[in-house]
C-alpha positions in Angstrom: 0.0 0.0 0.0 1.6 3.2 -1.1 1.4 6.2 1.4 1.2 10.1 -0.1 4.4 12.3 0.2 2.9 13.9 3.4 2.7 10.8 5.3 6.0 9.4 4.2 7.3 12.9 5.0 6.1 12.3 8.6 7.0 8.8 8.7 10.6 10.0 7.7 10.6 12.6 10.6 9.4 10.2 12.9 11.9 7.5 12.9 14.7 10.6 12.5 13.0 11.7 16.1 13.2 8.0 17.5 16.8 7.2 16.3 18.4 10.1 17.7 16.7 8.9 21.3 17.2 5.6 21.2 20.8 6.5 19.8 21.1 8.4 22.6 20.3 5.5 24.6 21.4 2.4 23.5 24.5 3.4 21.2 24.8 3.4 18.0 25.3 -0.3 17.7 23.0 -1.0 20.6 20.1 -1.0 18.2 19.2 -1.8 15.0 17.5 -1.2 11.5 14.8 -3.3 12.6 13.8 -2.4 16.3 14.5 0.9 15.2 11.5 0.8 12.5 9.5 -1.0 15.0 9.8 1.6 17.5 8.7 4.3 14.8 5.7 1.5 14.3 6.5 0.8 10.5 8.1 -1.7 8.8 11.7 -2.9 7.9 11.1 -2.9 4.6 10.2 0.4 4.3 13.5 1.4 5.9 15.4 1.9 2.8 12.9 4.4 1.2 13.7 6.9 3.5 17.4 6.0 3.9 20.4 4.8 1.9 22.0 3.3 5.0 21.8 2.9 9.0 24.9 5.5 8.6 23.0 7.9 7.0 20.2 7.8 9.7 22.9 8.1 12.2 24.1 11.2 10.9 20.8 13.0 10.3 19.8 11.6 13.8 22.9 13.5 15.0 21.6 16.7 13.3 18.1 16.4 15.0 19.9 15.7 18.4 21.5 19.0 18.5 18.2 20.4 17.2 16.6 18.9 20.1 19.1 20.3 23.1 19.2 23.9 21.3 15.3 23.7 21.2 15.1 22.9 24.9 18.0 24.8 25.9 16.7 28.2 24.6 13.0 27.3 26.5 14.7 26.5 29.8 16.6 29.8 29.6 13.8 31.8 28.8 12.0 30.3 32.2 15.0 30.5 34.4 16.5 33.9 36.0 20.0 32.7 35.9 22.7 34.4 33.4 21.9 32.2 30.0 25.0 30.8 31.0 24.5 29.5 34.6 21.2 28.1 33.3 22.8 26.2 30.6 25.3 24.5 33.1 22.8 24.2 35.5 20.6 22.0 33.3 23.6 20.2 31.7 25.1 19.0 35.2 21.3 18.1 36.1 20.8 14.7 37.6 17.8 14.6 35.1 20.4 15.1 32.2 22.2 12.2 33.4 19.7 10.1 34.5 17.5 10.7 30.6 20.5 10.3 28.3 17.6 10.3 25.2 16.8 13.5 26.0 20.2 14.8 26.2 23.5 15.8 25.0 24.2 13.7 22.0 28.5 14.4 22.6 27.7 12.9 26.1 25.9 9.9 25.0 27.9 8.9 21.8 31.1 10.5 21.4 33.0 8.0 22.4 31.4 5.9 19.7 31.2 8.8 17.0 35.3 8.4 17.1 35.3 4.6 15.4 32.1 5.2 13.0 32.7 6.4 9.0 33.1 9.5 7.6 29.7 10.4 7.4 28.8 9.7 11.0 31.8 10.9 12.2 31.1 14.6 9.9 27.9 14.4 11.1 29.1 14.1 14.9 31.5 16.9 14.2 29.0 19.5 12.9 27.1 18.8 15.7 30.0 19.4 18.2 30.1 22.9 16.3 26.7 23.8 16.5 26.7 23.1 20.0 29.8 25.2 20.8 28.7 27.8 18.9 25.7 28.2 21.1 27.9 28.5 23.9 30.2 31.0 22.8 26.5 33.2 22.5 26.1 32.8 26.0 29.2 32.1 28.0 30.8 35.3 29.6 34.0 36.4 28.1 36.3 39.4 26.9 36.2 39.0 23.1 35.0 36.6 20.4 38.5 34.6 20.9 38.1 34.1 24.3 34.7 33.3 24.0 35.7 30.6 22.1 38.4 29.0 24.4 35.8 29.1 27.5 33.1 27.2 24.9 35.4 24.9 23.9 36.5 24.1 27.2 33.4 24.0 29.1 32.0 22.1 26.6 34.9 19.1 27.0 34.6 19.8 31.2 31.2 19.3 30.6 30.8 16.2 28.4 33.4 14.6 30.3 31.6 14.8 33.6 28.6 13.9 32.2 29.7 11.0 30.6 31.8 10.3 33.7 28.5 10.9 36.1 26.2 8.4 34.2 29.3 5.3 34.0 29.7 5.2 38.0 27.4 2.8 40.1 28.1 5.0 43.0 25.2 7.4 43.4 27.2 9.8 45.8 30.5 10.1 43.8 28.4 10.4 40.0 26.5 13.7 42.2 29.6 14.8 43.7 31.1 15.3 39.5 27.9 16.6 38.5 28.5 19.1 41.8 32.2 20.0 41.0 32.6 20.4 37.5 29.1 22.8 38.0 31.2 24.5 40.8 33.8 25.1 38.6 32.5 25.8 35.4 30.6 29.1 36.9 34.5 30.6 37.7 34.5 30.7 33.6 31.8 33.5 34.0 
């Protein structure tokens, strides 16, 4: 049964949406073509009508990843009375970020995986690391464009890296205690 444009132009959208959670997830080899599809309640088959590859999924599910944290970053900010900045790392060091990687930072979740995919995942991975530090150089404090960009970059890596940290530990009290810290001492940036 063929489907119009419209509703394979939603299908599409919708198994972009699910990948880049469940990527988020369960890796990017933690899940396949097939669970994938069945999550987005269609087919296998119809898989390769919307895509030329898993890889190319994976790299436009990187795209809507990023889309996804700007989205909700820019909302949260807007609600909170903290510097754009504090809110950001406020959110990002969240126990709720930590405990919902799905909903979260795609460079936490996968960027140790990103580094031994292909080129196009891996370009994909890399526009989305840009993208995300560009953000932060709009928000973070700093003297001039240059420094700007030093402080996003290395919030960013402080960031990831405790996040990624946080969510690997069994030990509730340490995983808080990074969240805590790294927080602590990303706000001496500003």
């Amino acid at each position: 049964m063929r489907v119009s444009r419209e509703q394979a132009a939603e299908n599409r959208e919708k198994i972009i949406t699910i990948a880049a959670k469940l990527f988020r997830e369960k890796g990017f080899d933690g899940i396949g073509v097939a669970d994938l599809m069945k999550a987005a309640g269609l087919t296998h088959g119809g898989f390769y009508g919307h895509f030329s590859s898993k890889e190319d999924l994976m790299a436009q599910a990187c795209e809507r990843a990023v889309d996804e944290l700007l989205q909700a970053g820019e909302a949260r900010r807007k609600e909170s009375k903290d510097s754009p900045y504090h809110a950001f790392l406020k959110n990002y060091l969240s126990v709720e970020h930590r405990d919902k990687p799905g909903a979260g930072c795609l460079m936490a979740a996968l960027g140790a995986e990103a580094a031994r995919q292909n080129s196009t995942v891996r370009s994909a991975f890399t526009q989305s690391a840009k993208r995300l530090a560009s953000a932060l150089i709009e928000i973070i404090p700093a003297a001039n464009k240059k420094k700007a960009r030093e402080n996003a970059l290395i919030t960013l890596s402080m960031l990831v890296g405790a996040q990624t940290i946080a969510r690997a530990m069994d030990d509730e009290e340490v995983s808080q205690e990074v969240l805590t810290l790294v927080l602590k001492k990303a706000k001496e940036i500003s």
